[in-house]
MITORDREN-652591 format. One record per residue (C-alpha): x, z, y; residue in three letters. Coordinates in nm, 2 decimals, decimal comma. Layout:
BEGIN
x=X&z=Z&y=Y&r=ALA
...
! end
This chain:
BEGIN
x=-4,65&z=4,02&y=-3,81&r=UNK
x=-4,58&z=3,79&y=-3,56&r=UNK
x=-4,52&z=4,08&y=-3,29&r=UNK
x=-4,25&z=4,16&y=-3,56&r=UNK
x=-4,09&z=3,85&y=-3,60&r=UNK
x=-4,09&z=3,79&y=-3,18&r=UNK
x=-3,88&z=4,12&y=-3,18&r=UNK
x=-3,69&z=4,03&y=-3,51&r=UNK
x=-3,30&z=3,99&y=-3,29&r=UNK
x=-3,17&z=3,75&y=-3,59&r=UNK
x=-3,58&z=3,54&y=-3,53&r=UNK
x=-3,47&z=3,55&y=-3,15&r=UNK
x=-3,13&z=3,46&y=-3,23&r=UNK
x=-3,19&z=3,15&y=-3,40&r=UNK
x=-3,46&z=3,07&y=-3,19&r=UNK
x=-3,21&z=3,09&y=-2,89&r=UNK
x=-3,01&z=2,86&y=-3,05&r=UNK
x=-3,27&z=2,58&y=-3,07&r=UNK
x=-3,37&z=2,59&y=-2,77&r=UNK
x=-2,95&z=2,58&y=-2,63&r=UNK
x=-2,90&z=2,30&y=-2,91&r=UNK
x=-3,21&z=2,10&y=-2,73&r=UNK
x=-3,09&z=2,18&y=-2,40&r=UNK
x=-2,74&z=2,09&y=-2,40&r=UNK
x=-2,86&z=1,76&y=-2,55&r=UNK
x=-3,07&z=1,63&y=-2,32&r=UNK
x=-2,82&z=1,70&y=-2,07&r=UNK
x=-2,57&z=1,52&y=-2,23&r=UNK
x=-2,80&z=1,21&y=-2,27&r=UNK
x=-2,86&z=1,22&y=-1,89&r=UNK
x=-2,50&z=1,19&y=-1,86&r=UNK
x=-2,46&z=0,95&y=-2,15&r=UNK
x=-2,74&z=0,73&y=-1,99&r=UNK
x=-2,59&z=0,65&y=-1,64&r=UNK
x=-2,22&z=0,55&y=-1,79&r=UNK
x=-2,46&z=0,34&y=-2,05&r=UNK
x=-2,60&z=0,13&y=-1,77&r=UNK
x=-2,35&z=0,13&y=-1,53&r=UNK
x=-2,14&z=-0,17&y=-1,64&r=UNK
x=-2,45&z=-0,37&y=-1,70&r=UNK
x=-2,57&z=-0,30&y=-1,32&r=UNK
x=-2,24&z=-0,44&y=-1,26&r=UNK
x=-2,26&z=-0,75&y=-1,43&r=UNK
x=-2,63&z=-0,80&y=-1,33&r=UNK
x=-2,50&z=-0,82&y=-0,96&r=UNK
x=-2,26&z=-1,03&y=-0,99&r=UNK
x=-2,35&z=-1,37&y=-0,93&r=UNK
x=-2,30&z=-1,66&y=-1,20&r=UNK
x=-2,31&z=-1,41&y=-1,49&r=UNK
x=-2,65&z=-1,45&y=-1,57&r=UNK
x=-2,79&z=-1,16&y=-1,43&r=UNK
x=-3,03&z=-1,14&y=-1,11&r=UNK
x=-2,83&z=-1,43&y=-0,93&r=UNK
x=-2,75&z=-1,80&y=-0,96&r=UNK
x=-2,36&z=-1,89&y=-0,96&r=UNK
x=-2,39&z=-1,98&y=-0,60&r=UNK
x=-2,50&z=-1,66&y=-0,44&r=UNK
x=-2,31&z=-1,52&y=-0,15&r=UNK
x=-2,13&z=-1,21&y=-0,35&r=UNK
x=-2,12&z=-1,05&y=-0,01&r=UNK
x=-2,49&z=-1,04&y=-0,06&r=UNK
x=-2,48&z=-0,95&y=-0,42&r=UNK
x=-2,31&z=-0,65&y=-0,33&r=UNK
x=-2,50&z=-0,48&y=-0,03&r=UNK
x=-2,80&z=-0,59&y=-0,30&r=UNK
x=-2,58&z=-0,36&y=-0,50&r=UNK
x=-2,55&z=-0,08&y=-0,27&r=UNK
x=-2,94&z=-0,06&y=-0,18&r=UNK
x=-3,05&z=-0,04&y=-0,57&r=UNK
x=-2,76&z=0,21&y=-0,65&r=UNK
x=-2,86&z=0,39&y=-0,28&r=UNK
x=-3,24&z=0,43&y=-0,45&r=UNK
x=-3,17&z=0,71&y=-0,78&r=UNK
x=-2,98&z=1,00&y=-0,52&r=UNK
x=-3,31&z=1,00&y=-0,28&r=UNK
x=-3,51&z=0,93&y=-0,52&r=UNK
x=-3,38&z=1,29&y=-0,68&r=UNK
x=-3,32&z=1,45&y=-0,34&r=UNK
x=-3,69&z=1,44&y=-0,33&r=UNK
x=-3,81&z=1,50&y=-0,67&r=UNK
x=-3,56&z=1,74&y=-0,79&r=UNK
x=-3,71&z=2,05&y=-0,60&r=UNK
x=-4,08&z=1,94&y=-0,61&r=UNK
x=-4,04&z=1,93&y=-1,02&r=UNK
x=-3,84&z=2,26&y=-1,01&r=UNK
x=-4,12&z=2,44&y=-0,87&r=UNK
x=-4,35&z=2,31&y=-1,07&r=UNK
x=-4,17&z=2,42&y=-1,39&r=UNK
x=-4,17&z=2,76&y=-1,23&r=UNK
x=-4,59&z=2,77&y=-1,21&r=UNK
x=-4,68&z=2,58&y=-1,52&r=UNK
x=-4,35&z=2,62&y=-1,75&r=UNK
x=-4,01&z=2,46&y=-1,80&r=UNK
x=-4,13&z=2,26&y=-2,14&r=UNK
x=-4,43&z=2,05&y=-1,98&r=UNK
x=-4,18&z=1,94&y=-1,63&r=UNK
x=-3,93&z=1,86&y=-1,91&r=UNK
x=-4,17&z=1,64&y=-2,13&r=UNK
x=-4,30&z=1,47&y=-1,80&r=UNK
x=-3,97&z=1,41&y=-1,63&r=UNK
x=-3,81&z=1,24&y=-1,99&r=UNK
x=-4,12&z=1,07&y=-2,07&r=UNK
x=-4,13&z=0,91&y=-1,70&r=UNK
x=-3,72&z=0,85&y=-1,77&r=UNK
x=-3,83&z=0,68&y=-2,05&r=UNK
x=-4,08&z=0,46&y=-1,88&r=UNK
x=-3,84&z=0,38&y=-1,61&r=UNK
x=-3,56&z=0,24&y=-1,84&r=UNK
x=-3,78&z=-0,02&y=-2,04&r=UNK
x=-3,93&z=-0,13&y=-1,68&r=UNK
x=-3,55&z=-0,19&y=-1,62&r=UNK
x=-3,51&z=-0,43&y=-1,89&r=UNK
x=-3,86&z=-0,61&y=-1,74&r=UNK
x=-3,67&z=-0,62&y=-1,38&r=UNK
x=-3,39&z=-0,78&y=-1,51&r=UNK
x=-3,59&z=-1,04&y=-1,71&r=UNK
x=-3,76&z=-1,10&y=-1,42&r=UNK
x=-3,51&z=-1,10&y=-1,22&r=UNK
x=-3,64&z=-0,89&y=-0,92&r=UNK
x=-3,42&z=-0,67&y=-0,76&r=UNK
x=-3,71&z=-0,52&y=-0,53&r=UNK
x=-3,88&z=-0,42&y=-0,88&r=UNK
x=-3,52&z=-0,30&y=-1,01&r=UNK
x=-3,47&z=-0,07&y=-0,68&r=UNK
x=-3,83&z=0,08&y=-0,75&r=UNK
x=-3,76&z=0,21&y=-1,09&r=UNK
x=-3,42&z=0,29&y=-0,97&r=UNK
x=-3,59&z=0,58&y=-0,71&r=UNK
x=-3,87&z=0,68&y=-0,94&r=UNK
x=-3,56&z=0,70&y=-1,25&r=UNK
x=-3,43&z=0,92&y=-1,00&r=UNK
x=-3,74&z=1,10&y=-0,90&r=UNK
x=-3,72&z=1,21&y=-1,26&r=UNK
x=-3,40&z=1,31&y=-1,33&r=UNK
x=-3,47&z=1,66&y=-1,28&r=UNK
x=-3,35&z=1,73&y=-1,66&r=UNK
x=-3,04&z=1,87&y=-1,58&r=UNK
x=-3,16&z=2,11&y=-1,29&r=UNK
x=-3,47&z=2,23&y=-1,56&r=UNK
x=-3,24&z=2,25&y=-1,84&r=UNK
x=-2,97&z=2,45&y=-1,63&r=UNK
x=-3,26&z=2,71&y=-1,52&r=UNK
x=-3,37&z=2,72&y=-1,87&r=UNK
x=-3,02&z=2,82&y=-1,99&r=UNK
x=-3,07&z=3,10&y=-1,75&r=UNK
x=-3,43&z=3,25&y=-1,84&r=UNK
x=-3,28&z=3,32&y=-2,16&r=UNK
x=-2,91&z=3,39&y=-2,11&r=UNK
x=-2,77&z=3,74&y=-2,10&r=UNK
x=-2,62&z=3,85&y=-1,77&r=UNK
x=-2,30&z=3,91&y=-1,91&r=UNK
x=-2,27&z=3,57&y=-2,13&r=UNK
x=-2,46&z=3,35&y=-1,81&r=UNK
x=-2,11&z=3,20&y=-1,72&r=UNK
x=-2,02&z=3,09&y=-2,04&r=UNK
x=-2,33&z=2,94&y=-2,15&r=UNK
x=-2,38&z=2,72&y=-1,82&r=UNK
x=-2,02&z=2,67&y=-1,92&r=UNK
x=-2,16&z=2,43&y=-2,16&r=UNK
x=-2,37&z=2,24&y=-1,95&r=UNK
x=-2,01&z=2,10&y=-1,79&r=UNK
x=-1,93&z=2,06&y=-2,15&r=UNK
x=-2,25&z=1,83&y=-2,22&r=UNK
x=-2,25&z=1,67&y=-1,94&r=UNK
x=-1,85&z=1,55&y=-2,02&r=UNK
x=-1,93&z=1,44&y=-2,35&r=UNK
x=-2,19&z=1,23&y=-2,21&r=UNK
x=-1,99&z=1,09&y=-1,97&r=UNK
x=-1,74&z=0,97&y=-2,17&r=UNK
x=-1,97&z=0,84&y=-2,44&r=UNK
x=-2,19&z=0,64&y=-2,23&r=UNK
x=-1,95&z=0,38&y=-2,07&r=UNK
x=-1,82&z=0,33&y=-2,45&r=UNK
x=-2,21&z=0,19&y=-2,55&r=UNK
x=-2,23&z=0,07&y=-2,19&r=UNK
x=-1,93&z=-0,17&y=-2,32&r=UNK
x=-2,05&z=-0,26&y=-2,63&r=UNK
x=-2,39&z=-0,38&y=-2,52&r=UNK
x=-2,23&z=-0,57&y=-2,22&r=UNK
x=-2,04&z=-0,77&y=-2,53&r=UNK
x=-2,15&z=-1,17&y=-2,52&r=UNK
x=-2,23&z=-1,08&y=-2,91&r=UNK
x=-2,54&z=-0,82&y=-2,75&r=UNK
x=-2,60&z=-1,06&y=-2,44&r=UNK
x=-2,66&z=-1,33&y=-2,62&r=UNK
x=-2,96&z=-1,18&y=-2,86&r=UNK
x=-3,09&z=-0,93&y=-2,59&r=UNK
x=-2,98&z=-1,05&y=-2,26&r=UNK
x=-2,87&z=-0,75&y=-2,06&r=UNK
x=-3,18&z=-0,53&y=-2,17&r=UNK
x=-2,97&z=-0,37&y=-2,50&r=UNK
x=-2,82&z=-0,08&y=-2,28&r=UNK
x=-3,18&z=-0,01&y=-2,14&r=UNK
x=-3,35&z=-0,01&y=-2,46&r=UNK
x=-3,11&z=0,22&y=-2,63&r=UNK
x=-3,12&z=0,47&y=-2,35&r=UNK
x=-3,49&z=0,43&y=-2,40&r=UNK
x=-3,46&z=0,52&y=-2,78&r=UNK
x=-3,26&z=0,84&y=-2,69&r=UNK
x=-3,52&z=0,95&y=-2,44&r=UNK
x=-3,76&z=0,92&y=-2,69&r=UNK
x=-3,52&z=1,16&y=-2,98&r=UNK
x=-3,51&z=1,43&y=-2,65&r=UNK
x=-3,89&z=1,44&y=-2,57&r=UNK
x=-3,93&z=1,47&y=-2,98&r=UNK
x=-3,63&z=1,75&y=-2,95&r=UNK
x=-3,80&z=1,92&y=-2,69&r=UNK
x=-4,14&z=1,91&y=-2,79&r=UNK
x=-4,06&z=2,06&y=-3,21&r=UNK
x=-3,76&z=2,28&y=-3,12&r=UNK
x=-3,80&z=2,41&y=-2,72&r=UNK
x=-3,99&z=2,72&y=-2,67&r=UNK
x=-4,10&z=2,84&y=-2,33&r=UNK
x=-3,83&z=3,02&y=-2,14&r=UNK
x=-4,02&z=3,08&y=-1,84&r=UNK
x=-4,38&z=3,23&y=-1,94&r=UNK
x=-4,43&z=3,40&y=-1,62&r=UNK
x=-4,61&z=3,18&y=-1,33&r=UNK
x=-4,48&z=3,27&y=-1,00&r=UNK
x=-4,71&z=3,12&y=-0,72&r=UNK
x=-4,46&z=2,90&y=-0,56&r=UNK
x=-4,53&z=2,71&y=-0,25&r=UNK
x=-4,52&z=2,32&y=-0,37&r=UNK
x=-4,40&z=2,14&y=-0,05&r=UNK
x=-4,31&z=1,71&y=-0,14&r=UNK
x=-4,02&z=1,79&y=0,18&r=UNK
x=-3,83&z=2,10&y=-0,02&r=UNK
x=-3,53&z=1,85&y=-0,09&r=UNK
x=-3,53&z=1,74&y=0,29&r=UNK
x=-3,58&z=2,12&y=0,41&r=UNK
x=-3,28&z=2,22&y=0,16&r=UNK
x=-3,05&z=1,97&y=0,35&r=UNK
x=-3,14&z=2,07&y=0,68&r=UNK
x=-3,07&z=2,44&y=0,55&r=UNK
x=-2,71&z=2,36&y=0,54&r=UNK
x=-2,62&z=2,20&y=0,88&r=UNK
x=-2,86&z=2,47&y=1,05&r=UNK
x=-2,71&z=2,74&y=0,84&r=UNK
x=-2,42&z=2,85&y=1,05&r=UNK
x=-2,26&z=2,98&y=0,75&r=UNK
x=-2,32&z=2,64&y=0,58&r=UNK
x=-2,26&z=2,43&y=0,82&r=UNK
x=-1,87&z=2,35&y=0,81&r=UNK
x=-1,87&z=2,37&y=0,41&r=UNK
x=-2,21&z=2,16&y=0,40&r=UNK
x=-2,02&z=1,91&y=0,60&r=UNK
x=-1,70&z=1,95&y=0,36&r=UNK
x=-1,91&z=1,87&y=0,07&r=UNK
x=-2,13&z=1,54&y=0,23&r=UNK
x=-1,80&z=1,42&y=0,37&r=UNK
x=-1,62&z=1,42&y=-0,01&r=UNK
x=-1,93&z=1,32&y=-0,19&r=UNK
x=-1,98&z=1,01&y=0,05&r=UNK
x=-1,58&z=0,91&y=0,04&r=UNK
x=-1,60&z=0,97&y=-0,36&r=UNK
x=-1,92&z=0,77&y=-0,41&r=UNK
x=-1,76&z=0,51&y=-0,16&r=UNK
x=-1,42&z=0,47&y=-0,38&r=UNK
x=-1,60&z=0,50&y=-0,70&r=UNK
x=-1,90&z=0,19&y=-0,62&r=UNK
x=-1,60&z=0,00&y=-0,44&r=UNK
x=-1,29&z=0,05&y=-0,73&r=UNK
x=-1,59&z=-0,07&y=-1,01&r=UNK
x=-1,70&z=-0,32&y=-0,90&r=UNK
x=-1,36&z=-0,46&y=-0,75&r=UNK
x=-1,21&z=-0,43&y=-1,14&r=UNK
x=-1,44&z=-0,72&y=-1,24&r=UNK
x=-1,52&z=-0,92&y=-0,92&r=UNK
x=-1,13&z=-0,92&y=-0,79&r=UNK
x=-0,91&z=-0,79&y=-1,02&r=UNK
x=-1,08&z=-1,02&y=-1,26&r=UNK
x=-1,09&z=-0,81&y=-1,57&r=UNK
x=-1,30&z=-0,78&y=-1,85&r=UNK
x=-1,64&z=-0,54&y=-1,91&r=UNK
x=-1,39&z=-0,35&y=-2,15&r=UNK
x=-1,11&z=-0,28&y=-1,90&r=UNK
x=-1,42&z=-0,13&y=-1,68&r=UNK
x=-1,53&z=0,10&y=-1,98&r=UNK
x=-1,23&z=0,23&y=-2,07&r=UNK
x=-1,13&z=0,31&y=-1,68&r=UNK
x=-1,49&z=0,48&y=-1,67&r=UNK
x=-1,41&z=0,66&y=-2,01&r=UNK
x=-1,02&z=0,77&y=-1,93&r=UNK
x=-1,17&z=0,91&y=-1,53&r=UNK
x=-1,46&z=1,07&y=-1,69&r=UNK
x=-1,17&z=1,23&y=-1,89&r=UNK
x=-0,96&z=1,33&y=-1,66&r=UNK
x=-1,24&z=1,48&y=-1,48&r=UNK
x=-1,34&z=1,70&y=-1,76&r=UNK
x=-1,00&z=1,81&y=-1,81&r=UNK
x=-0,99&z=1,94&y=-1,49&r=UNK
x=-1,44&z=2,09&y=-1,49&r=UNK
x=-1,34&z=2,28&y=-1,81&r=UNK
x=-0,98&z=2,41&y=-1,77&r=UNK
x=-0,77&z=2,32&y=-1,45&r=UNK
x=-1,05&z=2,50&y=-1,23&r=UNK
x=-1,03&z=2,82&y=-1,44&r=UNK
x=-0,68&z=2,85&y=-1,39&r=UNK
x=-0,65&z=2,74&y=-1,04&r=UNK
x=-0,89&z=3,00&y=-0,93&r=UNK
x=-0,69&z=3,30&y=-1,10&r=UNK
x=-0,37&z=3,16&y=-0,85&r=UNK
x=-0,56&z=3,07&y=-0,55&r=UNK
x=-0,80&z=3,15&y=-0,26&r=UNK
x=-1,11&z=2,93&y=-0,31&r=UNK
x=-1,04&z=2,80&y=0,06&r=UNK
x=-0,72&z=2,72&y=-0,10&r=UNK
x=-0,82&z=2,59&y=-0,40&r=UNK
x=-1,08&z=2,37&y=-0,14&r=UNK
x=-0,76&z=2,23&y=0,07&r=UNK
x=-0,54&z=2,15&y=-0,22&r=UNK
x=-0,86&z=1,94&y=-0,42&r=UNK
x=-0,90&z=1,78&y=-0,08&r=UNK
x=-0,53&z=1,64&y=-0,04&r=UNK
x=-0,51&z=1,58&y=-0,45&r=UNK
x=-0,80&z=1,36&y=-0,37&r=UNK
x=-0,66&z=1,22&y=-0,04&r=UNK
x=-0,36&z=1,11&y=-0,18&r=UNK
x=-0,58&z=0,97&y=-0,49&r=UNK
x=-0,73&z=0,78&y=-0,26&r=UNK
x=-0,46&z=0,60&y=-0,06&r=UNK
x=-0,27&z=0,50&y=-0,40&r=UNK
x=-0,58&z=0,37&y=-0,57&r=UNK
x=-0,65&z=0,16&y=-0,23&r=UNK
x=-0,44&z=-0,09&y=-0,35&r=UNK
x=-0,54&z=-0,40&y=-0,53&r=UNK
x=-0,30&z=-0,33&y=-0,83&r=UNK
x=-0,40&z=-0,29&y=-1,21&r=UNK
x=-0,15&z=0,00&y=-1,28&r=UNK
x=-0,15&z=0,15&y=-0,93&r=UNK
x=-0,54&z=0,17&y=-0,97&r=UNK
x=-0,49&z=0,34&y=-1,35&r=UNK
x=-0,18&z=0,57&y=-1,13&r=UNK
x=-0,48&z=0,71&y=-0,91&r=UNK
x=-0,73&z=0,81&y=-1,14&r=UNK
x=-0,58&z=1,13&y=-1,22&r=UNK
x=-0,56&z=1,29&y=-0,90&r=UNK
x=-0,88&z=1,11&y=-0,78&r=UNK
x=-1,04&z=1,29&y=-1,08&r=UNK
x=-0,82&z=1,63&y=-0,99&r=UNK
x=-0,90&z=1,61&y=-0,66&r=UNK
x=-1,29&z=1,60&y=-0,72&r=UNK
x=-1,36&z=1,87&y=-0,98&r=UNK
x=-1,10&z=2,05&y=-0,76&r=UNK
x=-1,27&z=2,05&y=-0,46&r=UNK
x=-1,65&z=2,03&y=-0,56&r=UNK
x=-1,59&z=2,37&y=-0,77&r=UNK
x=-1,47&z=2,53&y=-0,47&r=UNK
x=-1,74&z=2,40&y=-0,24&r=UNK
x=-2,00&z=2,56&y=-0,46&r=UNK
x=-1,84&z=2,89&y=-0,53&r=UNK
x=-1,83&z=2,91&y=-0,12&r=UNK
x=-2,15&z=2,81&y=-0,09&r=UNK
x=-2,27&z=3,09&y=-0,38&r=UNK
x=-2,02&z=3,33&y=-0,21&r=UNK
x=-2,20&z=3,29&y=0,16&r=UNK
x=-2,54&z=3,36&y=0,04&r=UNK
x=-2,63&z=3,73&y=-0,10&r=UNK
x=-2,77&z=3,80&y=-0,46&r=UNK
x=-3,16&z=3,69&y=-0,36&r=UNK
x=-3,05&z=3,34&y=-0,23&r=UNK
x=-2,83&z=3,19&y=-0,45&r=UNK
x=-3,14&z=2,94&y=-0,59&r=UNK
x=-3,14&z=2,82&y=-0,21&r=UNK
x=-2,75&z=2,81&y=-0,19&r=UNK
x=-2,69&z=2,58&y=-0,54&r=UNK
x=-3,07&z=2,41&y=-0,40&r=UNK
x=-2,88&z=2,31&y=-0,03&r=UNK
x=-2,59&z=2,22&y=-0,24&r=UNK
x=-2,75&z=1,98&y=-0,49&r=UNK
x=-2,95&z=1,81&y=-0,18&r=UNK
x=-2,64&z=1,72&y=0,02&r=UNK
x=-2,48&z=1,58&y=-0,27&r=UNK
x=-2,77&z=1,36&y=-0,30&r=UNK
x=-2,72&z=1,27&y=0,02&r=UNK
x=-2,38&z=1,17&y=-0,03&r=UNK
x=-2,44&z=0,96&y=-0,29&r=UNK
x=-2,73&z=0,84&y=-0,09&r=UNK
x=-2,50&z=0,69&y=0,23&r=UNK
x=-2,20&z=0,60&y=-0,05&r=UNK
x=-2,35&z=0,30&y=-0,17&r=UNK
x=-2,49&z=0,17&y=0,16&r=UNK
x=-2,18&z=0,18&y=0,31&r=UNK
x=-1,97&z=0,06&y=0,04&r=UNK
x=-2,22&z=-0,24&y=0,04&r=UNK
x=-2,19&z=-0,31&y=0,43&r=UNK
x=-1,80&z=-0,26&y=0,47&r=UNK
x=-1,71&z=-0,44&y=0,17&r=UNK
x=-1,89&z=-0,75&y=0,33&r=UNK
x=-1,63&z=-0,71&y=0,66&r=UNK
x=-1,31&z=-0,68&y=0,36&r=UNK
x=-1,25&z=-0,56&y=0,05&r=UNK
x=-1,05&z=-0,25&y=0,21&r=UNK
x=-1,25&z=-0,18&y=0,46&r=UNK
x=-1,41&z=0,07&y=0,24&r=UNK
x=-1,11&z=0,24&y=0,11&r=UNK
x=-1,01&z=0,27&y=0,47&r=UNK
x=-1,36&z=0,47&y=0,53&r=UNK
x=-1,27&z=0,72&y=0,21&r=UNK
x=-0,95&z=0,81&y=0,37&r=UNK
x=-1,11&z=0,86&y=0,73&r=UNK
x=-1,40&z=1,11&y=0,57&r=UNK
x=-1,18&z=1,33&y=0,39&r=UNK
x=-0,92&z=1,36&y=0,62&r=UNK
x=-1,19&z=1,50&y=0,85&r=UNK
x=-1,35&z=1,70&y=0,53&r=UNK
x=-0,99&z=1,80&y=0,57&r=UNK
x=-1,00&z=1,96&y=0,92&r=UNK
x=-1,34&z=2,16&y=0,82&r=UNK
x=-1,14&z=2,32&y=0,51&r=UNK
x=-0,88&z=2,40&y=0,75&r=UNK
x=-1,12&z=2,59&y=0,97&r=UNK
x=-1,27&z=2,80&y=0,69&r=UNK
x=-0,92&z=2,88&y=0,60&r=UNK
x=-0,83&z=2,99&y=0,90&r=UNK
x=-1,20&z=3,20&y=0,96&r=UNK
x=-1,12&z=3,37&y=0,64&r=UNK
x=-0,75&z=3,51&y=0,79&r=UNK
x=-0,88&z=3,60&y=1,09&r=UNK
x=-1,19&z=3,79&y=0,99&r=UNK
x=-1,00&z=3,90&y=0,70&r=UNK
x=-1,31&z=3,83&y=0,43&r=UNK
x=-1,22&z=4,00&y=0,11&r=UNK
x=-1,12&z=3,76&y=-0,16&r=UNK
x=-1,44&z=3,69&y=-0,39&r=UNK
x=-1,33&z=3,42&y=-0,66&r=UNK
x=-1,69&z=3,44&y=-0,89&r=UNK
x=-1,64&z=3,10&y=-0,97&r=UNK
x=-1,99&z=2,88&y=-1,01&r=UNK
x=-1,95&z=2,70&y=-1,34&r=UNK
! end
């Protein structure tokens, strides 16, 4: 009977659509969770709000404090995201999935603790080991592919872009809320972190009653702690990475550059409120999935991906130079093409990086991929913390300098692909 019911396609069916249902939302809690905390790590840095500092620390300080914490979740998932990927491919998806939400989970309340006790070393910790976890998106992704058909792959990772969006834009909205004086003054700044906590908890009870196994074979996968490190180095070594590998570090720095930078300036310059900052986070997150879910699809039907590369690349440019200046509606002006600019140009970085690499290697191509993003997002904050203690523009000024140079490499792969005449492949990575 229950060899019947396995091969039973309506059984299968709606067992499928569990275990999608579970996936998608754990995804979009991942996402929900970092615009949840985001406006709170904000406010915590900045001196004289009641956070980690006194009214009459340096803000100089406070932010290259900032940059170091915020520096700690990309390394800590450069290094954790392909050690727990391997291990979900030896002792299953579901188990790697339960550990990395339940040490999530544990992460978040040891937040709240930080901030009580006001240690930013302690803070920075959980910040990597958060980060060390996050492999949930990753998991969940490669899950979506153990059990999707070839022919409906693209759609259904489609929906992982979807999730994700939704949890963008919901998170800064609660982020918001729980920043309110009404929250504050019951909770402190721990509300956000306890929340996010709760909804861990409803996806390790969604994964554990309504996931089944995707992946029962065990393949015996070398575990090595450096696979992250030795996916990095892949791309600059790579010569068929290397000028696309430097593309995408070069526009993940100068977007995680503007982004830490145009935040944090809206309340300690600009002066405006924790709402103003939400709905800014909320309108760019989207604009951005405006341009994931539909501009891509369209753009790639008109244009070379090279193209598509150079034009996302001077959307963003021009993004960037507009929203350089200290203005409330200029800064509101820029988020469009900002937002254009990115899902633009990261869509096209990863189709060329899927497009250079044959069918067997395309876990190593997205793998390289995922690690210099991390690395981007790893030198972002550090430098955003050290310029803006020279000026405040200093690191707009570094944004523009990086992609104009990203610039010059998408010109060169242009160029490559005229001259060797490469036939036009636009399978575009979803």
């Amino acid at each position: 009977m229950r060899q019947m019911s396995i091969n039973n396609p309506k059984s299968e069916k709606r067992s499928n659509f569990w275990v999608y249902f579970s996936l998608l939302f754990i995804i979009a809690i991942d996402a929900m969770c970092f615009g949840l905390v985001y406006p709170v790590f904000i406010l915590i840095f900045t001196p004289g709000t009641g956070g980690l500092f006194t009214e009459g620390f340096s803000i100089i300080r406070a932010d290259i404090l900032f940059g170091i914490a915020m520096a700690c979740f990309p390394i800590g998932t450069l290094l954790g995201g392909p050690l727990l990927g391997d291990f979900s491919d030896q002792i299953g998806r579901k188990k790697v999935l339960l550990f990395c939400l339940i040490g999530e989970c544990a992460g978040l309340l040891l937040f709240a603790v930080s901030i009580a006790l006001k240690s930013v070393l302690l803070l920075s910790i959980m910040r990597f080991i958060t980060g060390f976890m996050a492999g949930t998106v990753g998991l969940a992704q490669a899950a979506i592919v153990d059990i999707s058909p070839q022919e409906k792959k693209t759609v259904n990772l489609s929906f992982v872009s979807l999730a994700a969006s939704v949890g963008f834009i919901i998170g800064p909205l609660f982020g918001g809320i729980f920043a309110k004086d009404f929250f504050i003054k019951i909770f402190g700044y721990m509300m956000p972190f306890y929340f996010a906590s709760l909804m861990c908890i409803l996806s390790i009870l969604m994964i554990f009653f309504l996931f089944n196994e995707t992946s029962p074979s065990r393949k015996a996968t070398k575990i090595s702690v450096t696979k992250g490190l030795k996916d990095l180095r892949h791309g600059f070594t790579d010569k068929k990475f290397r000028k696309v590998s430097y593309t995408l570090l070069l526009m993940q720095t100068a977007w995680c550059i503007y982004f830490q930078t145009i935040t944090v300036s809206i309340v300690q310059v600009l002066n405006l409120s924790v709402d103003a900052l939400t709905l800014y986070m909320v309108v760019l997150c989207v604009c951005y999935a405006f341009t994931m879910l539909i501009l891509v699809r369209y753009a790639v039907k008109f244009l070379k991906i090279e193209t598509m590369l150079i034009a996302g690349m001077s959307i963003f440019l021009i993004g960037l130079i507009i929203g350089s200046f200290m203005n409330i509606i200029i800064i509101w002006i820029a988020l469009l093409p900002i937002a254009m600019g990115v899902g633009l140009s990261y869509m096209a970085i990863l189709t060329l990086f899927s497009n250079y690499s044959d069918k067997d290697s395309q876990g190593l191509a997205m793998g390289t991929a995922a690690a210099i993003s991390s690395a981007g997002w790893f030198a972002g904050p550090l430098i955003s913390g050290l310029l803006i203690s020279f000026n405040r523009y200093m690191p707009f000024i570094a944004c523009w300098i990086l992609i104009a140079i990203g610039l010059g490499f998408c010109v060169i792969l242009l160029y490559k692909r005229i001259v060797e005449r490469e036939p036009d492949n636009k399978s575009l990575i979803v």
